[in-house]
C-alpha positions as CSV (number, residue, x, y, z in Angstrom):
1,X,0.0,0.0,0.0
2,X,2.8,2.4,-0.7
3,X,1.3,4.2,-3.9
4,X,0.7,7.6,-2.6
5,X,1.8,9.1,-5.7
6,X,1.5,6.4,-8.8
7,X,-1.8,8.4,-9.9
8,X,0.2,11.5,-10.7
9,X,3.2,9.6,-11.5
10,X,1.1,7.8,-14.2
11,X,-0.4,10.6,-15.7
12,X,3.2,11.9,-16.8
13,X,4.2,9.0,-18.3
14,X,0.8,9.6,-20.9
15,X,2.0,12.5,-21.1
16,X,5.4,11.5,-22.6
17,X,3.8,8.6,-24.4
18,X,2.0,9.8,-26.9
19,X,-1.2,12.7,-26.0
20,X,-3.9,10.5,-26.1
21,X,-3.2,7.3,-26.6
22,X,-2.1,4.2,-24.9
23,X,-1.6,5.3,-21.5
24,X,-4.1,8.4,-20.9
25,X,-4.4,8.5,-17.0
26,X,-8.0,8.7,-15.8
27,X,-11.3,8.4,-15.1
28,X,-12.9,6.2,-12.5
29,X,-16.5,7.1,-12.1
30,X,-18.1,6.7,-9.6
31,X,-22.2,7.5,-8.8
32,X,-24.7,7.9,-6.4
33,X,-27.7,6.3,-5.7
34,X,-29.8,6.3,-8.5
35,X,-29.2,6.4,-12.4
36,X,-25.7,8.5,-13.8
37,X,-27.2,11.5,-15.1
38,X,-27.1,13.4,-18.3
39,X,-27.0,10.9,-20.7
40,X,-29.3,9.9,-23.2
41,X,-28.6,7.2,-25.8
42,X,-30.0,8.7,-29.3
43,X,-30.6,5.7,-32.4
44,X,-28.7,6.4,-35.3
45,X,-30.9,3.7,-37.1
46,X,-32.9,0.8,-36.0
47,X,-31.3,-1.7,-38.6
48,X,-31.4,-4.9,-37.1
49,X,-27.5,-6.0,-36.8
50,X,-26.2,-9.7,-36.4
51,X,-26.6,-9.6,-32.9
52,X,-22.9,-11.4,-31.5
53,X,-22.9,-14.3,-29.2
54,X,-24.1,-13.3,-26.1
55,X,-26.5,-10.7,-27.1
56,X,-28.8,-9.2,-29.8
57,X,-28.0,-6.2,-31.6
58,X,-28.5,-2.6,-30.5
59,X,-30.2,-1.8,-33.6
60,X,-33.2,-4.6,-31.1
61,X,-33.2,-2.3,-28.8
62,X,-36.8,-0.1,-29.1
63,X,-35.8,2.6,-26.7
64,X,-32.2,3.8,-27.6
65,X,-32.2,5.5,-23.9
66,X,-32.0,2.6,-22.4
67,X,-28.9,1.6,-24.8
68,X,-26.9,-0.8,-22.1
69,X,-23.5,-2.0,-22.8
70,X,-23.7,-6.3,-23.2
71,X,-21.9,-8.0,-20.5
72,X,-18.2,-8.6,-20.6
73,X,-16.3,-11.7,-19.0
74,X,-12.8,-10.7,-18.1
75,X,-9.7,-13.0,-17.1
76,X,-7.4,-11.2,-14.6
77,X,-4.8,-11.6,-12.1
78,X,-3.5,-10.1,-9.2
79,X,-0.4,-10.3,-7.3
80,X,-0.5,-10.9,-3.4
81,X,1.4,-11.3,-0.1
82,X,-0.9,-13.3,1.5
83,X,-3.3,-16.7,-0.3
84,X,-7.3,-15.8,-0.2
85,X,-9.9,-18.3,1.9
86,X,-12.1,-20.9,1.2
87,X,-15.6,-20.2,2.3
88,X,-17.2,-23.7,2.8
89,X,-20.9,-22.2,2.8
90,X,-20.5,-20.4,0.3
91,X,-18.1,-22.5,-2.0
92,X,-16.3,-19.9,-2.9
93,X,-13.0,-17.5,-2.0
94,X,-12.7,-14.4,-0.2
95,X,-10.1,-12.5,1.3
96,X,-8.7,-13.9,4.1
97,X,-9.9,-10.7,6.8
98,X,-13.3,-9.0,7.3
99,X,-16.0,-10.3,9.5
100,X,-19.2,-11.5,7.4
101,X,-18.8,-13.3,4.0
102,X,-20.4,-9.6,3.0
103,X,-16.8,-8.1,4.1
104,X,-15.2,-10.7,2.9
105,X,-16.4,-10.9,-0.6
106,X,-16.4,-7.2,-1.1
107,X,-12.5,-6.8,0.5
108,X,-11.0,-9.0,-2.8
109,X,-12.1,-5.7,-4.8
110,X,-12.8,-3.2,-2.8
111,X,-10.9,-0.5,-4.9
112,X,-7.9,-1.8,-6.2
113,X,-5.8,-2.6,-9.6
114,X,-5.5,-5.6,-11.2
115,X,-3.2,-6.9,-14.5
116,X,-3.6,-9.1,-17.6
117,X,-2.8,-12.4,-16.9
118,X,-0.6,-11.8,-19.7
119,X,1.3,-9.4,-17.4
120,X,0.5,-10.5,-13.8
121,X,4.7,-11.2,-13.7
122,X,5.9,-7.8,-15.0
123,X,6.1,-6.1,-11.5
124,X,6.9,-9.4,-9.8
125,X,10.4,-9.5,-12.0
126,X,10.7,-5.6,-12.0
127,X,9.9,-5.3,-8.0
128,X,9.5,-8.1,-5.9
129,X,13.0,-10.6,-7.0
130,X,15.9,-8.5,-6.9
131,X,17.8,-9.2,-3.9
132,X,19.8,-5.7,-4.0
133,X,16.9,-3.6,-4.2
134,X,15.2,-6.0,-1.0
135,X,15.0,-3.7,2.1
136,X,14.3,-6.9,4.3
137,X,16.9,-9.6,3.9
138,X,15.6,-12.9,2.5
139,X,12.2,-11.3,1.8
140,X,10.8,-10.3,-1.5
141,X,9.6,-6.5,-2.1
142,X,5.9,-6.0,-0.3
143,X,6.3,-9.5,0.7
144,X,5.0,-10.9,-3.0
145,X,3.4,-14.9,-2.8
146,X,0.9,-15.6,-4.7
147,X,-0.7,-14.9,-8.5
148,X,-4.5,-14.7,-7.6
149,X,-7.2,-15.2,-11.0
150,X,-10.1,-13.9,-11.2
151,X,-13.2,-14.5,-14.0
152,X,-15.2,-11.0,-14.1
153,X,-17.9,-9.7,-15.5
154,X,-18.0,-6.5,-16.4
155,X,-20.8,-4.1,-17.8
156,X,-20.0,0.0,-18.2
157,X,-22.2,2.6,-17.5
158,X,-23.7,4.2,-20.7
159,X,-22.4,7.8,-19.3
160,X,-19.0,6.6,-19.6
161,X,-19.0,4.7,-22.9
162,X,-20.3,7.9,-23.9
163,X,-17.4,10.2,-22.5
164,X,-14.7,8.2,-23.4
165,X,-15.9,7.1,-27.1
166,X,-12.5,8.0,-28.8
167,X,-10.7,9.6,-26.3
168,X,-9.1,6.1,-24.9
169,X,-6.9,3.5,-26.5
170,X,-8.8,1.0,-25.2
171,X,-12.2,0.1,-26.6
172,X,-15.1,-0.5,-23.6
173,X,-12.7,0.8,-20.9
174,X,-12.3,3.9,-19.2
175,X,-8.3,4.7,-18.5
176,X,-6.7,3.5,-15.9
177,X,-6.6,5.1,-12.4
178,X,-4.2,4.2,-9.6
179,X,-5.5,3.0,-6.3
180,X,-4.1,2.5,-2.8
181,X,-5.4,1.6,0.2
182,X,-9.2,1.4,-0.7
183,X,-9.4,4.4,-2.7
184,X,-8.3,6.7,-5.6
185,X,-4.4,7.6,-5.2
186,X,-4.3,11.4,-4.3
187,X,-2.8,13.9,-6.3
188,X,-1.0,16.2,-4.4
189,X,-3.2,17.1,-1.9
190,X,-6.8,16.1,-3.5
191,X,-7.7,13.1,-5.0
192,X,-7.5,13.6,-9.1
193,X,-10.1,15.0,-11.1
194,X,-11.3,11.5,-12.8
195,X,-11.9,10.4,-9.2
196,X,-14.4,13.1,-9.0
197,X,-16.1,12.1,-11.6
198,X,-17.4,8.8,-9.7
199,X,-20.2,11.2,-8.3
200,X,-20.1,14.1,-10.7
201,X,-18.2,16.3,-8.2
202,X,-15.6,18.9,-8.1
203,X,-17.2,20.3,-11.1
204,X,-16.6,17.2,-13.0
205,X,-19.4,15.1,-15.1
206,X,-20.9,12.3,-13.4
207,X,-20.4,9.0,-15.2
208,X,-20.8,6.5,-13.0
209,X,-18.5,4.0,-12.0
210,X,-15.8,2.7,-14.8
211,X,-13.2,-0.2,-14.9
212,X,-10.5,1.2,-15.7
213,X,-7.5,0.2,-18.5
214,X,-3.9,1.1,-19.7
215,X,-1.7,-0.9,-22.1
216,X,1.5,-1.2,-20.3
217,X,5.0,-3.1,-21.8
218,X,7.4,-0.7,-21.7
219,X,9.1,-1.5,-18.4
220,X,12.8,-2.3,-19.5
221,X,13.4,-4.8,-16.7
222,X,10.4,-6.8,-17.3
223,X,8.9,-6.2,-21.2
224,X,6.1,-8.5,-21.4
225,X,3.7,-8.0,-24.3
226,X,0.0,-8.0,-23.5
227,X,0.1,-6.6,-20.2
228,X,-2.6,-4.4,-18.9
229,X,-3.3,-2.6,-15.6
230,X,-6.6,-2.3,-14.7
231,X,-8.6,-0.4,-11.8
232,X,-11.7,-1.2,-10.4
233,X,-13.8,1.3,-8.2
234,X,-16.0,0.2,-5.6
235,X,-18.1,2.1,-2.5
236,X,-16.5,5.1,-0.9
237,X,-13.8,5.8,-3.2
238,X,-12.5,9.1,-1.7
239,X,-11.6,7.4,1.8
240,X,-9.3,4.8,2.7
241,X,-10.6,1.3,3.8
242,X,-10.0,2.4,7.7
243,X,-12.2,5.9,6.8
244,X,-15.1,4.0,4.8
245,X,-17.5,4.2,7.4
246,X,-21.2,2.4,6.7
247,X,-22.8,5.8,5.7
248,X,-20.1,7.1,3.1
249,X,-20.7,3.5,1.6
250,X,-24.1,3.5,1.2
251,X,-24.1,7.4,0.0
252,X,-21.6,6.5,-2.8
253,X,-22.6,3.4,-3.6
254,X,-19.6,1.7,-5.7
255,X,-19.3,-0.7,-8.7
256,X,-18.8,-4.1,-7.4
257,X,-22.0,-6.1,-7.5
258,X,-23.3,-7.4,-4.0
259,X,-23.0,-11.8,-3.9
260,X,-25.3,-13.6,-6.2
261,X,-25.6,-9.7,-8.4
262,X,-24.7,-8.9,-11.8
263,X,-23.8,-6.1,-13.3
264,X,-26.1,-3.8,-14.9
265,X,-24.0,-0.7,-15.4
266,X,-26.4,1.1,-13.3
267,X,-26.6,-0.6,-9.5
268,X,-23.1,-2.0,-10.2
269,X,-20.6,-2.0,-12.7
270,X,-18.6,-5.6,-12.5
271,X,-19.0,-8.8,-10.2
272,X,-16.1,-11.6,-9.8
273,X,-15.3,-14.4,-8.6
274,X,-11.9,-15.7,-7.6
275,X,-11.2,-18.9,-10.0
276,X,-7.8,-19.9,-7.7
277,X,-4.1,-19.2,-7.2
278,X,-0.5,-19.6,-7.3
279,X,2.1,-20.0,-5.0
280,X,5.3,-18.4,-6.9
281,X,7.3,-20.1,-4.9
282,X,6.0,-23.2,-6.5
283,X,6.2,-21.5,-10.7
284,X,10.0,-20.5,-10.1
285,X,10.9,-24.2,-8.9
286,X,12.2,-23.2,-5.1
287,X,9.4,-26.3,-3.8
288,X,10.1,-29.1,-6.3
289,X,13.9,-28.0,-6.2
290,X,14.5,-27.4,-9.9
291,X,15.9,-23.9,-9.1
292,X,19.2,-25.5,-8.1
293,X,21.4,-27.6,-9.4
294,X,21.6,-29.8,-6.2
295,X,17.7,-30.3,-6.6
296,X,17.0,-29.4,-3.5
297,X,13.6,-28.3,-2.4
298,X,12.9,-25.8,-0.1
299,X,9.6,-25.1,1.6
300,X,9.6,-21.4,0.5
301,X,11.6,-18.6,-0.2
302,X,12.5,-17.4,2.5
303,X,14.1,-20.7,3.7
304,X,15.8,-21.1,0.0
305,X,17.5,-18.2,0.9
306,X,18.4,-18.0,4.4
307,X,20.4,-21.4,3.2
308,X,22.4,-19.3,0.8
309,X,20.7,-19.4,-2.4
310,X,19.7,-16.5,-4.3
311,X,16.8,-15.9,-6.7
312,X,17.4,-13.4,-8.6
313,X,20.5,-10.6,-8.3
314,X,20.8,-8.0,-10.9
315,X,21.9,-4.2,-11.6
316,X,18.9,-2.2,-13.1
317,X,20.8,-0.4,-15.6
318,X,18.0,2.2,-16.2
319,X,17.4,0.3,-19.9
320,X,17.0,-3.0,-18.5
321,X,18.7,-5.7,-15.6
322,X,22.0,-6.5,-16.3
323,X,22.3,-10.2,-14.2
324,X,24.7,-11.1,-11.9
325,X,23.2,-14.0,-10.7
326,X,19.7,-16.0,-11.4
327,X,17.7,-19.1,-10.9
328,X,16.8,-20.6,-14.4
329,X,13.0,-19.5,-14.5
330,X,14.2,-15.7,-14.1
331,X,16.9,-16.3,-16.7
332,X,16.8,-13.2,-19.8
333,X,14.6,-10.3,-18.0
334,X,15.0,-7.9,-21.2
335,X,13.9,-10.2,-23.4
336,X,10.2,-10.4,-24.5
337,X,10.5,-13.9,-26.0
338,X,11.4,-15.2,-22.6
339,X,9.1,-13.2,-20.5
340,X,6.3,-14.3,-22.9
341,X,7.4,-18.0,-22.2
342,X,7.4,-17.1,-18.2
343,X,3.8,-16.6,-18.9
344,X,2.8,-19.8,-20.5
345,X,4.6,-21.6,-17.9
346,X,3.0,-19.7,-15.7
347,X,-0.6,-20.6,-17.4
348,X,0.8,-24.1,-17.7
349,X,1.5,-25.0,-13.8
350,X,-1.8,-22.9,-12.6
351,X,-3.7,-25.2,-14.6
352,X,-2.0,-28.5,-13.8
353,X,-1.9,-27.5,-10.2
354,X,-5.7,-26.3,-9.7
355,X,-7.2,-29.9,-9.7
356,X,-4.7,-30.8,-6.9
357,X,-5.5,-28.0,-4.9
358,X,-5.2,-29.2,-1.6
359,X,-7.7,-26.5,0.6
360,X,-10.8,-25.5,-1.3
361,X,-11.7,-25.7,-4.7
362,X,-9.7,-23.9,-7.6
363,X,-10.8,-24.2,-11.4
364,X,-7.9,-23.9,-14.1
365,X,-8.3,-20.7,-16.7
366,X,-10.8,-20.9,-19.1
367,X,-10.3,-21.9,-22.6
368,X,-9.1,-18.8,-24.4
369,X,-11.3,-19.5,-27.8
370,X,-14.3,-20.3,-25.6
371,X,-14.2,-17.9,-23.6
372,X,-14.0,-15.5,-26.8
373,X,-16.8,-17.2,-28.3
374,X,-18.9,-16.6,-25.5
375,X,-18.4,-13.2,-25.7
376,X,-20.0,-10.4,-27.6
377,X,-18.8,-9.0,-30.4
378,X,-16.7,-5.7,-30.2
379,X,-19.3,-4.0,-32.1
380,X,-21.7,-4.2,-30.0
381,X,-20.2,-2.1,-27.2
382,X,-18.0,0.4,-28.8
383,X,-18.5,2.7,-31.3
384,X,-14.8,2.9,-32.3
385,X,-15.6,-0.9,-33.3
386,X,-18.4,-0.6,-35.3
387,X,-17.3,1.6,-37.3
388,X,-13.7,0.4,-37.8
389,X,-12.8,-0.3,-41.3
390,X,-11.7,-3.9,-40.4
391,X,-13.3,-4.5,-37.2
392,X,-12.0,-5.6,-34.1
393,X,-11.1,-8.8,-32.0
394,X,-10.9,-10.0,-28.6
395,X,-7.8,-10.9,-27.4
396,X,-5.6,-11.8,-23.9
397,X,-7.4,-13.5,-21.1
398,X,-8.9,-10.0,-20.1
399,X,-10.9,-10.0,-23.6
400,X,-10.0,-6.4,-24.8
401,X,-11.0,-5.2,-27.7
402,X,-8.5,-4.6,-30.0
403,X,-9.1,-2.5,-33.5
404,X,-7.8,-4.1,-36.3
405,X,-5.4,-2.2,-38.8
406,X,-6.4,-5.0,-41.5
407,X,-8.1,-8.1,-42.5
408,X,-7.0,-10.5,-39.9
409,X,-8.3,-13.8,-38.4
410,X,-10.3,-12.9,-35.7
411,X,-11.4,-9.5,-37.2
412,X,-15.1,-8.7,-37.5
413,X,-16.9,-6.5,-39.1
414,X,-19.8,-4.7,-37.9
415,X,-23.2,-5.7,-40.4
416,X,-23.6,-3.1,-43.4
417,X,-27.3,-2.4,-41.8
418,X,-26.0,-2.4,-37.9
419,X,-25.7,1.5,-36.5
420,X,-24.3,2.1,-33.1
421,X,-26.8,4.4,-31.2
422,X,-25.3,7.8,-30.9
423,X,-24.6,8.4,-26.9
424,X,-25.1,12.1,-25.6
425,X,-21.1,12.8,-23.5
426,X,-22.3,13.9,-20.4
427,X,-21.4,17.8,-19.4
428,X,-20.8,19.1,-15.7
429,X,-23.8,20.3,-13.8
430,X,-24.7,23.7,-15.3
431,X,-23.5,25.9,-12.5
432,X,-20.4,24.3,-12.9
433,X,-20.2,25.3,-16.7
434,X,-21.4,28.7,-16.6
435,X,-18.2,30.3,-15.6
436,X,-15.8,28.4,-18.0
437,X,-14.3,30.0,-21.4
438,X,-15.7,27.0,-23.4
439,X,-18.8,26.2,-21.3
440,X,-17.5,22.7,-20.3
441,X,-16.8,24.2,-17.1
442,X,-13.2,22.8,-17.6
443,X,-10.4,23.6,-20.3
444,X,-10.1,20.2,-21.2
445,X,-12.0,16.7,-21.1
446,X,-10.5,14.7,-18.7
447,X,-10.1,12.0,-21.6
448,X,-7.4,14.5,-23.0
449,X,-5.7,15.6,-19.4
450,X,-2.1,14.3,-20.3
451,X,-1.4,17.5,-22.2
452,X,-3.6,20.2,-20.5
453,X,-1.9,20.5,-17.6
454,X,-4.9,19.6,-15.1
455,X,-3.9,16.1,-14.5
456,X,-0.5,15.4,-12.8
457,X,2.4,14.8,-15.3
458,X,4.7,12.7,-13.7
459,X,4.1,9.3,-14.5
460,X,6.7,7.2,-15.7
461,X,5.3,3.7,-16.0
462,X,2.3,3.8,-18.0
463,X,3.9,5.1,-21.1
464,X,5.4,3.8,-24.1
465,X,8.1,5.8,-24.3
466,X,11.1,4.1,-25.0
467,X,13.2,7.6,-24.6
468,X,15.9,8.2,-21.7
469,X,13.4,10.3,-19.4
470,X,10.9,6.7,-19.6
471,X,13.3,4.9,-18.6
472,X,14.6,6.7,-15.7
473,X,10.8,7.8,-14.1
474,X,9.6,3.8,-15.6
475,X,11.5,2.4,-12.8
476,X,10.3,4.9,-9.9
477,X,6.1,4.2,-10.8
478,X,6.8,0.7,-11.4
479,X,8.2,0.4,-7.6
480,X,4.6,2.1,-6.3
481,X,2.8,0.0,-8.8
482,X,4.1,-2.8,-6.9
483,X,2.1,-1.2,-3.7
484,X,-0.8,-1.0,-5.4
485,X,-1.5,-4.4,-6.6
486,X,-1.1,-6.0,-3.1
């Protein structure tokens, strides 16, 4: 939980990325009881459409208000210190603190970020392994154990599809928003702007609450391709889990669905549940001994090493690790081929292990062209999509849609009849307008905050930038990263 600053941090590297692409820092929205305001969904035509796999077209839809975004399941990881609990009743897992199953269930994602399972390993190689950069001897960095999964479903709120329809690099999703602690990472001394848009406040629009997410690869130590950050909102997002009191959460309602609830994107925004996990000790090969020649094994990593061994031992260069020493599984950081392989092992031992699992009940990732089947077209829930010249395509375990720059497997089309309905953006409350040069009320939408100067510009993680200032501020976000996804 040491992010304080990743929010601002992140924003900067956008902002050295490219203006509004890739790695835009924002959003999180956020509502209050009741419907998000100010939107209206306005047909473009009622053509029919083909409709996708898990739902009929929008063109079907008789009202265009009530336009609704078709329901999204997501694959995604998160990195831990400590293993979540098996709830017997319930036959499911939950964090491991909290009273009730309520607290329990609602503690896994309570306001926090989350990666691509493509990517779950990036800050575990960049933070957690290298024993110079350890502050506690024979201990990895924030005390990093276990690879949780998650399945997700995920449904938007029409207000923000609306505001972020081509202002974000990443179709259905709003941009990514650090979080620490239970709630939005503060920016200097106030929470950012996007945060305030959970509830409309500040002077901001009210869009309702957003999952948020940023393509990130660039890290020199640890480039693996396909990894994502994501952030997901929930009750209370101005205040820290020890400041949420029962009140605040009910007043500001947040986007993860109550047990047994799915996601409309008007009650709640996304609903999970925790598919299993994975003791890294047991991936990099400390417990079955293959990390050593002697083929030893060692109950965990912290024993490994108190009997002399060492994980992982490197120089960070500022353009990458330059190894000293290395068990084989950590073997060629800088090198995407490798870290790409570290995945698929990774995939691999999850899903051998999960049957086995010992305590509880664990299921193995889902089939990766199922689970795209299952899934609704791009189309459907983006406008960027249907009206792409080759279409889009689902891809990673997260099920992002991608926009295709040609005619590719896996591309598809929007029908020649199907229209996307045209959303109204919502604006600021009117008072909040009236006094502004533009009549937004602001100078800039917060879509487009990396260059106006009202979101922090300091982030160096997020972007793609491959230039000398990346690499330098790259290593300093991707240390509070490594906060944030405990």
């Amino acid at each position: 939980m040491k992010l304080l600053a990743l929010t601002g941090m992140l924003a900067a590297a956008a902002a050295v990325h490219e203006a509004a692409a890739s790695v835009t820092i924002h959003i999180k929205v956020h509502h209050h009881k009741g419907s998000p305001s100010h939107v209206q969904a306005k047909a473009l035509s009622t053509g029919s459409g083909s409709g996708g796999a898990a739902a009929p077209s929008v063109g079907a839809e008789s009202d265009p208000s009530k336009w609704h975004m078709t329901p999204v399941r997501s694959v995604q990881a998160r990195v831990q210190g400590s293993a979540p609990s098996w709830d017997e009743a319930t036959q499911s897992w939950v964090a491991g603190f909290g009273k009730t199953y309520a607290e329990k269930q609602r503690a896994v994602l309570d306001t926090v970020n989350t990666a691509s399972v493509e990517g779950a390993l990036m800050y575990v190689q960049a933070e957690g392994i290298n024993a110079r950069e350890q502050s506690n001897k024979c201990e990895r960095k924030n005390k990093m154990q276990y690879i949780e999964f998650y399945e997700l479903e995920i449904v938007q709120p029409t207000p923000s599809v609306a505001y972020y329809t081509s202002k974000h690099s990443t179709p259905e999703y709003c941009p990514f928003v650090a979080m620490d602690g239970g709630k939005c990472t503060d920016q200097g001394s106030d929470i950012p702007p996007e945060c305030k848009q959970f509830d409309g406040i500040g002077g901001e629009p009210k869009l309702g609450h957003c999952v948020g997410a940023n393509k990130v690869e660039t890290d020199p130590r640890a480039p693996y391709p396909g990894n994502y950050w994501f952030s997901f909102p929930n009750s209370c997002v101005t205040k820290g889990w020890k400041d949420k009191t029962d009140e605040c959460r009910a007043e500001n309602s947040g986007g993860l669905c109550a047990p047994g609830e799915k996601p409309d994107g008007v009650k709640c925004t996304f609903s999970y549940k925790t598919l299993g996990y994975l003791n890294i000790d047991d991936l990099v090969g400390i417990t079955d001994g293959s990390a050593i020649k002697e083929k030893k094994p060692f109950k965990n990593f912290t024993e490994f090493c108190l009997a002399g061994h060492v994980e992982f031992d490197a120089e960070n260069t500022g353009s990458g690790f330059k190894v000293e020493t290395t068990i084989p599984f950590w073997e060629k950081p800088n090198d995407e081929t490798a870290n790409r392989g570290r995945t698929e092992q990774m995939i691999k031992k999850y899903n051998e292990l999960a049957p086995k699992a010992k305590v509880g009940k664990m299921q193995p990732l889902p089939d990766l062209t199922e689970l795209t089947a299952k899934n609704p077209k791009c189309y459907l829930n983006t406008k960027e999509c249907a009206t792409a010249e080759f279409g889009c395509r689902r891809t990673l375990y997260a099920q992002l849609c991608q926009v295709c720059s040609k005619a590719e497997p896996g591309c598809e089309k929007a029908p020649a009849d199907f229209k996307f309905p045209e959303l109204e953006v919502p604006k600021p409350p009117k008072e909040d307008r009236d006094g502004s040069d533009d009549g937004s009320g602001t100078s800039g939408n917060a879509g487009d905050r990396d260059n106006s100067g009202e979101t922090p510009t300091a982030t160096p993680k997020n972007a793609a930038a491959g230039t000398t200032a990346y690499s330098a501020a790259a290593a300093v976000a991707s240390t509070l990263l490594a906060a944030a996804l405990l």
